[in-house]
MDAnalysis code that builds the backbone (N, CA, C; Angstrom):
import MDAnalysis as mda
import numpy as np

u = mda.Universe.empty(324, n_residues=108, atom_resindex=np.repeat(np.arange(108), 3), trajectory=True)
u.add_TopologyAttr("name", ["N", "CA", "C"] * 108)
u.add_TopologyAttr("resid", np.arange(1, 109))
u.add_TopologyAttr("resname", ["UNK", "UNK", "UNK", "UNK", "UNK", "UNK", "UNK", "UNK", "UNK", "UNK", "UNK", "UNK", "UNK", "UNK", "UNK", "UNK", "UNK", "UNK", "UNK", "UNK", "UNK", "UNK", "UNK", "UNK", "UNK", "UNK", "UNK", "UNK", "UNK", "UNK", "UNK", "UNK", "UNK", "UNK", "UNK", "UNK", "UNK", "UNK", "UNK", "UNK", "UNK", "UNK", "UNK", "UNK", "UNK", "UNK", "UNK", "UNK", "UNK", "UNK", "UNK", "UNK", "UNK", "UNK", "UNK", "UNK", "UNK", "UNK", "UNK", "UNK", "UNK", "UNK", "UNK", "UNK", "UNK", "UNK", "UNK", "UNK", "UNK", "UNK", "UNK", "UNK", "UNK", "UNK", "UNK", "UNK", "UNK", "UNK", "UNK", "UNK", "UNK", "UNK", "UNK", "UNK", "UNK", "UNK", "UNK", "UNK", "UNK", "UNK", "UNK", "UNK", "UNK", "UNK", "UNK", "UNK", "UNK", "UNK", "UNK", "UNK", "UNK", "UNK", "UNK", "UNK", "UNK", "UNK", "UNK", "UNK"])
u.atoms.positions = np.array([
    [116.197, 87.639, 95.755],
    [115.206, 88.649, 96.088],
    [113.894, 88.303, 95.398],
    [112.947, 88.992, 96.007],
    [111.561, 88.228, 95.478],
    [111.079, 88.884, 94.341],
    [110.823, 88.277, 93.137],
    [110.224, 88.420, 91.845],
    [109.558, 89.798, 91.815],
    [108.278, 89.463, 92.774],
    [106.799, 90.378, 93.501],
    [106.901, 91.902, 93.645],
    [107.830, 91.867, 94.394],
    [108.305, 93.179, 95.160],
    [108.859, 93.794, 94.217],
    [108.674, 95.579, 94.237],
    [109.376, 96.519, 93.101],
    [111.134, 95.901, 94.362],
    [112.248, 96.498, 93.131],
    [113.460, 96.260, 93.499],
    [113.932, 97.755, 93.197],
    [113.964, 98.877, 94.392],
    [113.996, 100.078, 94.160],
    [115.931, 100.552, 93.902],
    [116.133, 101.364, 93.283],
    [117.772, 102.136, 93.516],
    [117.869, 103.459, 94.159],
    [119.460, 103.990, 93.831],
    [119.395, 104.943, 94.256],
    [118.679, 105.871, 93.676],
    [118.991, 105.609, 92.383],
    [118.130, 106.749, 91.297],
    [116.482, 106.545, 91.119],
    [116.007, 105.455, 91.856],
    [114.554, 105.380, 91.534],
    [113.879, 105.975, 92.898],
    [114.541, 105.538, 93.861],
    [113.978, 105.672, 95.438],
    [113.476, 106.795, 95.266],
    [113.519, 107.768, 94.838],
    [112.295, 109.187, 94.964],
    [111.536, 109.244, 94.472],
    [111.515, 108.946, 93.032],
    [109.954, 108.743, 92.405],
    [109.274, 107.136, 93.197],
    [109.726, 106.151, 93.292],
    [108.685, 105.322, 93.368],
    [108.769, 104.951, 95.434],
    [109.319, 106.106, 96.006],
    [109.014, 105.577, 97.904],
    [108.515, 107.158, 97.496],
    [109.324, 108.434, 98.133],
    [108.845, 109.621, 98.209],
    [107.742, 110.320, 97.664],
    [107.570, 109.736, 96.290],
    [106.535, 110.452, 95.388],
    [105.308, 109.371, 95.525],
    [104.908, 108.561, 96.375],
    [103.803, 107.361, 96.106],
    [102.792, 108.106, 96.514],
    [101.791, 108.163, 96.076],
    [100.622, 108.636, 96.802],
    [99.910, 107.294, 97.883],
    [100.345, 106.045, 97.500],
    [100.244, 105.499, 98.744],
    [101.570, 105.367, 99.734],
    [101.050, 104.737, 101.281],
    [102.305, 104.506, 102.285],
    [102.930, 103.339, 101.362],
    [104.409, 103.298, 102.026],
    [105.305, 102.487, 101.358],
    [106.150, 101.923, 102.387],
    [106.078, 100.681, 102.599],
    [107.305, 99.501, 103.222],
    [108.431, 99.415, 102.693],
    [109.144, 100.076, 103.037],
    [111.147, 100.160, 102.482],
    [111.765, 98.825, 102.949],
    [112.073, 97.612, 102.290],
    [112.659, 96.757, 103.140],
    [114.319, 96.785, 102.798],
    [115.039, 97.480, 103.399],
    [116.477, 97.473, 103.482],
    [117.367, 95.974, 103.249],
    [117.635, 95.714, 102.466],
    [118.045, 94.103, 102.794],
    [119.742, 93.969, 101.765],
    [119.669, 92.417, 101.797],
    [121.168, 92.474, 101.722],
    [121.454, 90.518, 100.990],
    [121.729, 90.412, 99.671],
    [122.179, 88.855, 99.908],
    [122.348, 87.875, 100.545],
    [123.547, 88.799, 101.256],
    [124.276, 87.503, 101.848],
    [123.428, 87.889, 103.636],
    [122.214, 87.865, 103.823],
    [121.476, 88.351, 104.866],
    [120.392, 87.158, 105.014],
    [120.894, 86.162, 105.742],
    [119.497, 84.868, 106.189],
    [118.276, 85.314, 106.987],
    [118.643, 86.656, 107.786],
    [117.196, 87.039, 108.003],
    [116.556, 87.809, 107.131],
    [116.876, 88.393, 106.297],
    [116.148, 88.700, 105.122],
    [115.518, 87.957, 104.359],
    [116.375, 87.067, 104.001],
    [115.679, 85.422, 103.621],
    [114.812, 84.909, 104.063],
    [114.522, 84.744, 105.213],
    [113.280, 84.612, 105.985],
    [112.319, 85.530, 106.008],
    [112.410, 86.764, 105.707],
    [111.541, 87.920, 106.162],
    [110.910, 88.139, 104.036],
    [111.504, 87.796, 103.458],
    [111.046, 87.981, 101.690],
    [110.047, 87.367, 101.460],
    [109.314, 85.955, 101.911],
    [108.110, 85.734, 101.703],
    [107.026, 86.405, 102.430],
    [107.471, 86.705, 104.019],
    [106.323, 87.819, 104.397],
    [105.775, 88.914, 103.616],
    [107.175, 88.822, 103.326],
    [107.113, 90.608, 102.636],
    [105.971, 90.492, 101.197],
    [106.388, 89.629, 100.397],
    [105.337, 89.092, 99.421],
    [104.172, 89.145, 99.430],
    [103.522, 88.441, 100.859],
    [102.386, 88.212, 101.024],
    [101.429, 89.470, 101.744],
    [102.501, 90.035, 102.159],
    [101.626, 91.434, 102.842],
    [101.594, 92.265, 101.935],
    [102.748, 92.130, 100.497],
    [102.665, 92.914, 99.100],
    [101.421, 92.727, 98.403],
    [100.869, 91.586, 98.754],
    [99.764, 90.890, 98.004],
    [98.422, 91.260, 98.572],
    [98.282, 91.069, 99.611],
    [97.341, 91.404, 100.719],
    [96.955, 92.469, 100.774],
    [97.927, 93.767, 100.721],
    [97.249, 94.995, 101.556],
    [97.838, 95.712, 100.286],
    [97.929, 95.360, 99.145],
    [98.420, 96.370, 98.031],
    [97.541, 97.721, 97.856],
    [96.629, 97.218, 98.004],
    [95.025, 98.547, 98.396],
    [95.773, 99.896, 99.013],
    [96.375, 99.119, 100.309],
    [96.818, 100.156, 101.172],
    [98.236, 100.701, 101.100],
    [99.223, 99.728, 101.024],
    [100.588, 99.664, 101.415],
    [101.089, 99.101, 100.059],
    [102.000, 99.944, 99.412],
    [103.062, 100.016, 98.351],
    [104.454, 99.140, 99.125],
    [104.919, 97.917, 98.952],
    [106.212, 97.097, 99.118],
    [107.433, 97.534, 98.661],
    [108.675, 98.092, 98.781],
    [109.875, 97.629, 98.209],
    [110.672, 97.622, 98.723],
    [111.866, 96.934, 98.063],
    [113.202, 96.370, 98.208],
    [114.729, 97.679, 97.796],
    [115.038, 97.768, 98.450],
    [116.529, 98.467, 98.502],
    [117.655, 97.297, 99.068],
    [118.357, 96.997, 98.025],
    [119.453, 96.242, 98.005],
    [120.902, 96.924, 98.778],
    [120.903, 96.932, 99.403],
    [122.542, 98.112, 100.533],
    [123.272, 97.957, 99.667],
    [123.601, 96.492, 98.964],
    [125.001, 96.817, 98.763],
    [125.123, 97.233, 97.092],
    [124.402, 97.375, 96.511],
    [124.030, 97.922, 95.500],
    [123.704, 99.623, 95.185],
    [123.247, 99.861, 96.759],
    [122.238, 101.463, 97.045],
    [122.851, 101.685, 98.219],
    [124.051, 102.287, 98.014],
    [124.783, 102.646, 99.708],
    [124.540, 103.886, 100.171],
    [123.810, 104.488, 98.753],
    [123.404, 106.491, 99.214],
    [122.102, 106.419, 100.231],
    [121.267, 105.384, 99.663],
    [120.100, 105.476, 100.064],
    [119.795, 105.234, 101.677],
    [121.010, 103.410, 101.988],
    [120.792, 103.187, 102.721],
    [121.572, 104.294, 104.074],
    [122.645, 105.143, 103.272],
    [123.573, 105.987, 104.315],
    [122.723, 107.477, 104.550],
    [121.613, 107.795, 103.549],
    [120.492, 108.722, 103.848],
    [119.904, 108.474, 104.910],
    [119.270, 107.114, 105.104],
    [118.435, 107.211, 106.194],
    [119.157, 106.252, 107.201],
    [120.139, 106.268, 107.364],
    [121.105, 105.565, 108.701],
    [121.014, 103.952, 108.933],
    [120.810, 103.248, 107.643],
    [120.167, 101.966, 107.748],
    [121.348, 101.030, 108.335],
    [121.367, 100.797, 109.594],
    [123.255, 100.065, 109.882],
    [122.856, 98.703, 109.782],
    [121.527, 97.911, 110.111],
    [121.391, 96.528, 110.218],
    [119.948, 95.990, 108.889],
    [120.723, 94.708, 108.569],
    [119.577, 94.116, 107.853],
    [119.077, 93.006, 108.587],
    [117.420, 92.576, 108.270],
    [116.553, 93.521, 107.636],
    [116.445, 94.983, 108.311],
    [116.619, 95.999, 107.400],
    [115.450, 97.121, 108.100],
    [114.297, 97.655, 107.217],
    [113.127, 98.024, 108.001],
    [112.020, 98.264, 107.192],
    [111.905, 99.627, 107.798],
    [111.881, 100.601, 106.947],
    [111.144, 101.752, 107.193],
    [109.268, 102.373, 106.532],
    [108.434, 102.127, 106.956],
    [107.771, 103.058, 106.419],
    [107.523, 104.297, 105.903],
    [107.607, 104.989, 104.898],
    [106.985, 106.280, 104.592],
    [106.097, 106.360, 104.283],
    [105.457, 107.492, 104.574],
    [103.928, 108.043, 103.977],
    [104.622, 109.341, 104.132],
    [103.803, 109.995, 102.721],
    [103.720, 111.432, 102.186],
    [105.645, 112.036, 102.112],
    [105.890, 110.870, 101.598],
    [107.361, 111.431, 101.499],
    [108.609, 110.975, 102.954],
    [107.770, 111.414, 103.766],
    [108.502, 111.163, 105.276],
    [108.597, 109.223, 105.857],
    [109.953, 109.531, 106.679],
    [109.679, 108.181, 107.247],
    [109.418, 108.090, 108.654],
    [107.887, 107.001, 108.564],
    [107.216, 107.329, 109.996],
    [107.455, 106.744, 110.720],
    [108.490, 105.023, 110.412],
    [107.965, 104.123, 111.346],
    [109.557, 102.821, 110.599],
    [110.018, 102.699, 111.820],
    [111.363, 102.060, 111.530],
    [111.413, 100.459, 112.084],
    [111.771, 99.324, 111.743],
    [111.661, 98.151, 112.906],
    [112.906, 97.586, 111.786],
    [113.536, 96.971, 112.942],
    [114.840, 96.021, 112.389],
    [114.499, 94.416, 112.437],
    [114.755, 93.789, 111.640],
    [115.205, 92.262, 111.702],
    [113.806, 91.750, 111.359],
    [113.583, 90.558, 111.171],
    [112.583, 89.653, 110.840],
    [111.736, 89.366, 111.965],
    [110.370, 89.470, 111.096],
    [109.512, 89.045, 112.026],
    [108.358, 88.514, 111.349],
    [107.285, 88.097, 111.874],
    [106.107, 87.202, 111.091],
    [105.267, 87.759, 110.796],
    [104.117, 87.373, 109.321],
    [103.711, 88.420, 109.045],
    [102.642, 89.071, 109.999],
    [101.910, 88.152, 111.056],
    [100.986, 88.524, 112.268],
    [101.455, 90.405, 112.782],
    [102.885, 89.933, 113.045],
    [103.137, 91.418, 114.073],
    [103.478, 92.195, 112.712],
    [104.154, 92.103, 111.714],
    [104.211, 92.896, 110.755],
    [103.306, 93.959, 110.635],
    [101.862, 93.078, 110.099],
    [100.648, 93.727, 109.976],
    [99.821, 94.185, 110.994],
    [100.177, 93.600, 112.392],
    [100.418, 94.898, 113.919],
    [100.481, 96.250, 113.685],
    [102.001, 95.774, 113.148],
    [102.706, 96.978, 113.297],
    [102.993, 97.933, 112.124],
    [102.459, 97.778, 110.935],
    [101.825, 98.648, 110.020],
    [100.552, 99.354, 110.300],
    [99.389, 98.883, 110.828],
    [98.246, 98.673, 111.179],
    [98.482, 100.585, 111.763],
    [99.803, 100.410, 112.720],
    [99.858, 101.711, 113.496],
    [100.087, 102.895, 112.581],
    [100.212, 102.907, 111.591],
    [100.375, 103.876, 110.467],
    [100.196, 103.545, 109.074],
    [99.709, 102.759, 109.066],
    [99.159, 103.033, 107.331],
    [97.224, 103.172, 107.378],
])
């Protein structure tokens, strides 16, 4: 998992996704998960990029099974967005950071 990125739990996920006063990228992920693997340096660089705007983190499933069984997470990667507590904006599996930042673009 990447250095960069906060590495959230069950017990942290409310203060540092729910309570952010900025939007936040939930990336649902998993070890033994090669598209996650692929999708962790995006994730980095859009951590890096748009930190202004968009708060990054990591929820490990198999570590955080409350979190991921709270919000129905069945496949890795999944990324949820929240802002103001709520989650606005859901997309599964890997993708590059071009459409990523598309598709944040629509809510943050």
């Amino acid at each position: 998992m990447a250095d960069t990125l906060t590495a959230v739990t069950d017990e942290t996920f409310e203060a540092e996704v729910l309570g952010s006063e900025l939007p936040v990228l939930v990336d649902f992920t998993a070890d033994w998960c090669p598209p996650c693997r692929m999708l962790a340096p995006v994730l980095e660089a859009v951590a890096a990029e748009e930190a202004h705007r968009v708060k990054v983190v990591t929820v490990d499933v198999d570590r955080n099974p409350g979190t991921q069984a709270r919000y129905g997470v069945l496949s890795m990667p999944t990324l949820i967005v929240f802002r103001g507590g709520e989650p606005v904006k859901s997309m599964v599996g890997a993708r590059a950071k071009a459409r990523l930042l598309r598709e944040l673009a629509e809510v943050v």
